[in-house]
VOGU-3710 file (C-alpha; in Angstrom, 3 decimals, decimal comma):
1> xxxxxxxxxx> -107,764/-201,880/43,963  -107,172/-203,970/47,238  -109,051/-203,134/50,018  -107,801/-203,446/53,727  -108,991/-202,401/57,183  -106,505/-200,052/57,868  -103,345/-197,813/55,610  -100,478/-196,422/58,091  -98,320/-194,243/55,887  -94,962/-194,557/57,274
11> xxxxxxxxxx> -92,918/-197,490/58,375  -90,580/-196,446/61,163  -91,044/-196,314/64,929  -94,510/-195,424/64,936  -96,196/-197,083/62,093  -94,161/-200,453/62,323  -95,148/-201,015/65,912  -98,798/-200,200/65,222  -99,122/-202,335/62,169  -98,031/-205,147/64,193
21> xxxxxxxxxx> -100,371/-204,914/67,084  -102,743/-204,392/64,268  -101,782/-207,809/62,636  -101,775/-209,085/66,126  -105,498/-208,616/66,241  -106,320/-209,813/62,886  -106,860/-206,289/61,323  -106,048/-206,140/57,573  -102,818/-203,641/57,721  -101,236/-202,282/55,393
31> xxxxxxxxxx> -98,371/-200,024/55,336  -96,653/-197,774/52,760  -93,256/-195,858/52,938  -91,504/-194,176/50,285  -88,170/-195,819/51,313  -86,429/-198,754/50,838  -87,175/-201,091/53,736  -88,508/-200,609/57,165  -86,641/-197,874/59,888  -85,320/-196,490/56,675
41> xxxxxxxxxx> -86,605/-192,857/57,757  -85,403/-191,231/61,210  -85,466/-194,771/63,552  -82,248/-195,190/62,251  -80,864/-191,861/63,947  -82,759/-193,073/67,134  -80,074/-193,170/69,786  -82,423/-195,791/71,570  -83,390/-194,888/74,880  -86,406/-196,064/76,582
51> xxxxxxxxxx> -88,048/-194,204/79,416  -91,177/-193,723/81,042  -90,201/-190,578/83,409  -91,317/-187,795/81,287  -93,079/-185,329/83,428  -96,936/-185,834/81,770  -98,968/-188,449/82,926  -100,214/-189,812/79,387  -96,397/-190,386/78,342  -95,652/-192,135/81,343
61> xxxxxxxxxx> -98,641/-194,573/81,054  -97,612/-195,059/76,973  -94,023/-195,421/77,920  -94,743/-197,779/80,708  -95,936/-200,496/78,121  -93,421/-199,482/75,888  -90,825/-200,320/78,128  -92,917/-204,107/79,000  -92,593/-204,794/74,989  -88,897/-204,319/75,085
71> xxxxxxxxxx> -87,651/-205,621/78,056  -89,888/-208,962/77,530  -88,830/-209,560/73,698  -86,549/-211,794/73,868  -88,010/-213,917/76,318  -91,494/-213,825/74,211  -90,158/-213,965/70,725  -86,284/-215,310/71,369  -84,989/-212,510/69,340  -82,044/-210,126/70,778
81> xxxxxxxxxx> -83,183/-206,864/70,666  -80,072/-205,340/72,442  -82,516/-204,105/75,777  -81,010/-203,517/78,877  -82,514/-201,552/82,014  -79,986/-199,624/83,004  -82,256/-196,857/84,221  -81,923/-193,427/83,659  -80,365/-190,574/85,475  -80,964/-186,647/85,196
91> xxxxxxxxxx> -78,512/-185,005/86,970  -78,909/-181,800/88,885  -75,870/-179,011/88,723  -78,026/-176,144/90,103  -80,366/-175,939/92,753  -82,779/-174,714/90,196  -82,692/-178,186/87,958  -82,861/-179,869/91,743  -86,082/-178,196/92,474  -87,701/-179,084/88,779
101> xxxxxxxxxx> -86,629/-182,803/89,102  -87,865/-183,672/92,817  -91,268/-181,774/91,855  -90,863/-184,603/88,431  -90,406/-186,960/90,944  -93,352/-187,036/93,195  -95,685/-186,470/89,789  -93,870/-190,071/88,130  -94,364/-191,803/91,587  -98,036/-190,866/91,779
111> xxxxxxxxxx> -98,683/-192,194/88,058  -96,661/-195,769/88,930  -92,607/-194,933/88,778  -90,252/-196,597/90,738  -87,758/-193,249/90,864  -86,118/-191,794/93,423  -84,539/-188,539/93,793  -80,621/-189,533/94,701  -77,779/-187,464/96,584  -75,130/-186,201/95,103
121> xxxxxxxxxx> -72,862/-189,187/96,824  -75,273/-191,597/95,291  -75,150/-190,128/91,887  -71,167/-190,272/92,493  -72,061/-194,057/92,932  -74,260/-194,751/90,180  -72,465/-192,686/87,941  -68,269/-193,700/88,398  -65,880/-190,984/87,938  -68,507/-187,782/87,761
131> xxxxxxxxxx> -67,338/-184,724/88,291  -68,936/-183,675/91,743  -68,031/-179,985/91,601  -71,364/-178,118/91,459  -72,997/-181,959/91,615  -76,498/-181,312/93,558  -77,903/-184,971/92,946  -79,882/-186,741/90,506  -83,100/-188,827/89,307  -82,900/-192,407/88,880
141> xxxxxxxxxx> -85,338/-194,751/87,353  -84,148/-198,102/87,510  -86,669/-199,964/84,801  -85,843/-197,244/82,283  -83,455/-198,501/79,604  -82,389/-198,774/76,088  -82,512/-201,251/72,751  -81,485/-200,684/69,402  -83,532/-199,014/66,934  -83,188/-200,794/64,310
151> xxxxxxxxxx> -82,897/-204,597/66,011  -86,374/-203,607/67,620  -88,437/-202,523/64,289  -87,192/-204,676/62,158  -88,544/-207,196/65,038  -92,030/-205,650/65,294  -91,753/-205,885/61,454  -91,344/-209,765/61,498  -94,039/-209,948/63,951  -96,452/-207,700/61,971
161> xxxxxxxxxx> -95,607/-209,317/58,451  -96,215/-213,124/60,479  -99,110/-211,943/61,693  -100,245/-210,598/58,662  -99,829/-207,251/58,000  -98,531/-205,939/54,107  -95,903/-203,647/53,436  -95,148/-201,530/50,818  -91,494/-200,126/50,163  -90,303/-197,203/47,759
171> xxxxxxxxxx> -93,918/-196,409/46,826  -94,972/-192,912/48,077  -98,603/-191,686/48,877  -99,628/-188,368/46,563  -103,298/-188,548/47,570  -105,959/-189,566/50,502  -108,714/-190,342/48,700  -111,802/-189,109/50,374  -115,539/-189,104/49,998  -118,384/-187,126/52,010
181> xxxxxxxxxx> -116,027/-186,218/55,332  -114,194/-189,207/55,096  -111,163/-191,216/54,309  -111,483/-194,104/51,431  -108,255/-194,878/50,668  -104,738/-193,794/49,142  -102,781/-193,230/45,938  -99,481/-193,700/45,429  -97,344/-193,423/42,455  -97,347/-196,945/41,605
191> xxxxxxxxxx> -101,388/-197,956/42,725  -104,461/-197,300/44,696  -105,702/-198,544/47,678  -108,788/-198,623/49,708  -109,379/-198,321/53,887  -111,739/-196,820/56,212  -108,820/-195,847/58,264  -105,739/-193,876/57,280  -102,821/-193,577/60,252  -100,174/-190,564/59,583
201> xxxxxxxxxx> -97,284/-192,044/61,078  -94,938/-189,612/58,779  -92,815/-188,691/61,282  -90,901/-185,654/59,656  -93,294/-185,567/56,740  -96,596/-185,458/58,823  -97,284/-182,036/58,190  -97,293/-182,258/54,680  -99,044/-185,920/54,703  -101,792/-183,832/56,576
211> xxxxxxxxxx> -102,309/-181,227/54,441  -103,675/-183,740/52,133  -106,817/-183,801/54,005  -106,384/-179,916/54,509  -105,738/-180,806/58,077  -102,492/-178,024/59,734  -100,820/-179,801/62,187  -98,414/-177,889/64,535  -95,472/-179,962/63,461  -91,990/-179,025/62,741
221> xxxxxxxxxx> -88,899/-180,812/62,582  -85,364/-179,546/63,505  -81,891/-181,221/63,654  -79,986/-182,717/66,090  -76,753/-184,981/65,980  -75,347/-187,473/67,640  -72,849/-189,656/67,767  -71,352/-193,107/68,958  -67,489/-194,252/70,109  -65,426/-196,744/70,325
231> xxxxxxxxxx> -66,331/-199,885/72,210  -64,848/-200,079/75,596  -65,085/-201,986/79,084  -69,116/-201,759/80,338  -68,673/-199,355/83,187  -71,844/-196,980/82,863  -75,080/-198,181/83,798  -77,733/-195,423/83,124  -78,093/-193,204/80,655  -77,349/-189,973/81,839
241> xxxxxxxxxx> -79,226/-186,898/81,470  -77,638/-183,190/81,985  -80,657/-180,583/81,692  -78,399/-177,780/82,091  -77,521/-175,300/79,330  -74,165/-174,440/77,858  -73,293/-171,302/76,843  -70,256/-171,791/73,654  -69,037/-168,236/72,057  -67,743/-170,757/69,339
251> xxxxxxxxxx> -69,553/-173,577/68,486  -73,008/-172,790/69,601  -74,685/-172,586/72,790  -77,112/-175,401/73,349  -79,980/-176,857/75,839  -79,731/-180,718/77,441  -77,190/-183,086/76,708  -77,518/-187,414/77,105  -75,382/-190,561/77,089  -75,267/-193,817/77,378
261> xxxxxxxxxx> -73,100/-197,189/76,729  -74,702/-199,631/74,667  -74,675/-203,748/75,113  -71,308/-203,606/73,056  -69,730/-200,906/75,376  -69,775/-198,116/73,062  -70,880/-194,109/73,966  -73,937/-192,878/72,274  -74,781/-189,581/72,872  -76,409/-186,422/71,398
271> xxxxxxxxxx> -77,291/-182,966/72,165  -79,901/-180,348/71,883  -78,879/-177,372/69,938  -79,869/-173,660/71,132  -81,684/-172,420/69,344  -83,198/-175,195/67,205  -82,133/-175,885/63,673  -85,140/-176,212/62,091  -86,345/-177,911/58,929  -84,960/-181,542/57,101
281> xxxxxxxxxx> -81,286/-180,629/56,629  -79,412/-184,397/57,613  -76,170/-183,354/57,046  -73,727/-183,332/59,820  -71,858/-180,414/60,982  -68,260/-179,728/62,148  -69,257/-178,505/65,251  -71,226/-180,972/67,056  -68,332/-183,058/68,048  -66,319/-180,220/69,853
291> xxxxxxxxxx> -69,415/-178,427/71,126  -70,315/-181,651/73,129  -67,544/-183,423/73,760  -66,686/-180,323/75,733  -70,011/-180,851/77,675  -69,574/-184,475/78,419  -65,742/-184,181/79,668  -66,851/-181,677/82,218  -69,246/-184,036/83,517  -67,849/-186,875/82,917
301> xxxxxxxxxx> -63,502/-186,397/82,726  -63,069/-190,160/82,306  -64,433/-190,207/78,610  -61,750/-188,012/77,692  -59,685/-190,469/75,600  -62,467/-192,648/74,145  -62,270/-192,476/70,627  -65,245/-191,155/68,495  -66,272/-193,918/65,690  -69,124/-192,024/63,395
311> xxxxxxxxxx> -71,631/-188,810/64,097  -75,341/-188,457/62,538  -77,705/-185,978/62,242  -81,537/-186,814/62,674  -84,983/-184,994/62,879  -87,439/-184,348/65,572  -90,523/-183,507/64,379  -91,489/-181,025/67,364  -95,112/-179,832/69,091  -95,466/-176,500/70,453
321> xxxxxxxxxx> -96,018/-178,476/74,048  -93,003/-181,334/73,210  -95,869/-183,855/73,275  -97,708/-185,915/70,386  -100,384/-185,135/68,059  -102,661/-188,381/68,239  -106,173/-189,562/67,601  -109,038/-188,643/65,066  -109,419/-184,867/63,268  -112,942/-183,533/63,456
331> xxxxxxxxxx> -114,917/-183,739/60,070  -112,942/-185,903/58,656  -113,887/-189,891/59,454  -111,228/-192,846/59,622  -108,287/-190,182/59,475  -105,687/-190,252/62,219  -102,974/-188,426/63,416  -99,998/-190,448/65,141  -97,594/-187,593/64,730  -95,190/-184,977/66,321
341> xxxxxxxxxx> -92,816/-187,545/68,505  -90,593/-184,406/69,007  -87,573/-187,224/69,026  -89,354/-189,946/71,190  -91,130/-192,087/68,668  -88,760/-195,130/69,484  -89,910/-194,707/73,167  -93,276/-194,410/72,254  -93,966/-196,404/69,322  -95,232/-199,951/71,062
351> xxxxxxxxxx> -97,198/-198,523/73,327  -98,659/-196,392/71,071  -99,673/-198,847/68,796  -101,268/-200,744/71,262  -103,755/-197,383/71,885  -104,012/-197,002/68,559  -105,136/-200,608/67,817  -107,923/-200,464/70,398  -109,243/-196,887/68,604  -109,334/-198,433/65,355
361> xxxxxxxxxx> -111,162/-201,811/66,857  -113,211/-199,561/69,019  -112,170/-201,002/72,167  -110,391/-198,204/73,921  -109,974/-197,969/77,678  -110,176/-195,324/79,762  -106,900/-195,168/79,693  -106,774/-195,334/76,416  -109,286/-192,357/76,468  -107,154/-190,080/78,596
371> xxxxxxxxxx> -104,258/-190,437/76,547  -106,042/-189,721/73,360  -107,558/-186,617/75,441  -103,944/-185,534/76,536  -102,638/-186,024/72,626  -105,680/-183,945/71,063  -104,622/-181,632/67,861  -107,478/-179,328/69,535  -105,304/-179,465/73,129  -104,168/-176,371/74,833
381> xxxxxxxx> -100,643/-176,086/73,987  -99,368/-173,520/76,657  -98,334/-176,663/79,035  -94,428/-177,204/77,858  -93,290/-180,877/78,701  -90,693/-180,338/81,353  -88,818/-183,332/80,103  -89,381/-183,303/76,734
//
């Protein structure tokens, strides 16, 4: 059996990013996923935006390093990673969404943001062609952005394979091996292995992955599709964010709604469905395209003839609160939680990995300490994310 400092099971937007700030500080890493090759799981129905303006201080801070690692990539490593800050923009069609995003705003500009809260003019500025009946203004967060998925872990993958770090593909964990109240290791079906440190990075599988250890985690994924069009001339700079809910008799009411053009010029976009569809189904439906494509018209009457290319349907694995589950599980030594994204593990991931690699190393910050504090699986989960 081959022994290494630390197993992360799962190696997608969470575990790929921590393995290779792992590697980067000479930990021995090691990473199983019962897929293919890396991103393999939900990364790959990542959308790709970036953003720090969430409306809880220990997102912003993770997001805020997040969004350094991206947008300095290609000038570090010379590798494309399709980033561009083109901000992001919640828009405000009641004065009841107006009210909840300049109360967001003053929080993010105490923890570091550079957002404003815009006028509906401005927002008819930043965003050409809006529809301003109804229009009460907007967020906008300039060093917010967006990447591709899978260009950006397969990247941290390089770096954490260069740097060291092992990886093992279609080979799925059955067991964490244990011994007095704590973790030893893994089995798979192919082999064992042996760690003082096991990271649940399982992203829609964490809940099960946890039960291993007899640890319940309040994690459950739902479904939510998206979808991406034809390329066309670049004329949209943020991605645009439309918090307010739709009410369809006949294809389904449903909650926010968000955009974006990519570095090719195509639409991405996906939507929230009301209620939630919840558990693993992938499958995409036949009426996600007409239920938001209604949705984005209305806001935006220019997309109207831009042809739709391909849909998807991905999970979010979803917290009570619409924040992580991170950090150590009492009684249980060298077992970790890095769990419960609730669709924002692409966003997260670098940062997070960062945090994490200080935890296992025992260097945290206070910082570090504060977000781990924030992400507790023995939090208070009453306190809903208004951004989430």
């Amino acid at each position: 059996m081959t022994s290494y400092d630390v197993i992360i099971i799962g190696a997608g937007s969470i575990g790929t990013p921590t393995a290779m700030a792992l590697a980067n500080a000479s930990v021995k890493t090691l990473v199983i996923d019962r897929l293919p090759s890396v991103a393999q799981g939900d990364n790959k129905h990542a959308i790709g935006g970036i953003r720090a303006t969430h409306s809880q201080k220990s997102k912003i801070w993770v997001c805020q390093r997040s969004i350094k690692i991206f947008s300095t990539w290609e000038e570090n490593y010379g590798e494309d990673i399709w980033w561009i800050a083109g901000g992001y923009s919640f828009v405000a069609r009641t004065p009841e969404h107006e009210k909840i995003l300049r109360e967001t705003v003053q929080l993010q500009r105490k923890y570091g943001l550079h957002i404003n809260f815009l006028t509906s003019e401005k927002i008819q500025d930043l965003i050409p062609g809006i529809n301003p009946n109804g229009l009460c203004g907007g967020t906008f967060s300039p060093e917010d952005g967006n990447a591709s998925p899978l260009h950006s872990v397969h990247a941290f993958f390089d770096e954490a394979v260069q740097n060291g770090a092992e990886f093992k593909f279609k080979e799925e964990v059955v067991e964490i091996l244990t011994d007095c109240h704590r973790v030893v290791g893994v089995k798979t079906n192919k082999d064992e292995y042996l760690a003082p440190h096991i990271i649940n990075a399982a992203g829609g599988y964490a809940k099960e992955i946890a039960a291993m250890v007899g640890v319940d985690v309040p994690v459950e994924p739902d479904s939510h599709e998206a979808g991406i069009t034809e390329p066309v001339k670049y004329f949209l700079k943020p991605m645009v964010v439309d918090i307010q809910p739709g009410v369809d008799p006949i294809f389904g009411n449903s909650k926010n709604y968000y955009f974006y053009q990519n570095k090719l010029g195509k639409i991405i976009f996906c939507i929230t469905p009301n209620p939630s569809i919840i558990g693993k189904d992938r499958q995409e439906t036949s009426v996600f395209l007409p239920q938001i494509a209604k949705r984005m018209v209305d806001l935006l009457p220019r997309l109207s003839n831009i042809k739709v290319r391909r849909q998807w349907r991905g999970l979010y694995p979803n917290t009570p609160d619409g924040n992580p589950i991170v950090g150590m599980v009492k009684g249980l030594d060298g077992y970790i939680n890095a769990i419960g994204m609730c669709g924002q593990g692409f966003m997260l991931g670098p940062g997070l990995g960062e945090v994490l690699s200080r935890l296992i190393q025992e260097k945290s910050t206070n910082q570090d300490r504060e977000i781990l504090n924030e992400f507790s699986l023995y939090r208070d989960f009453g306190s809903i994310e208004k951004l989430k």
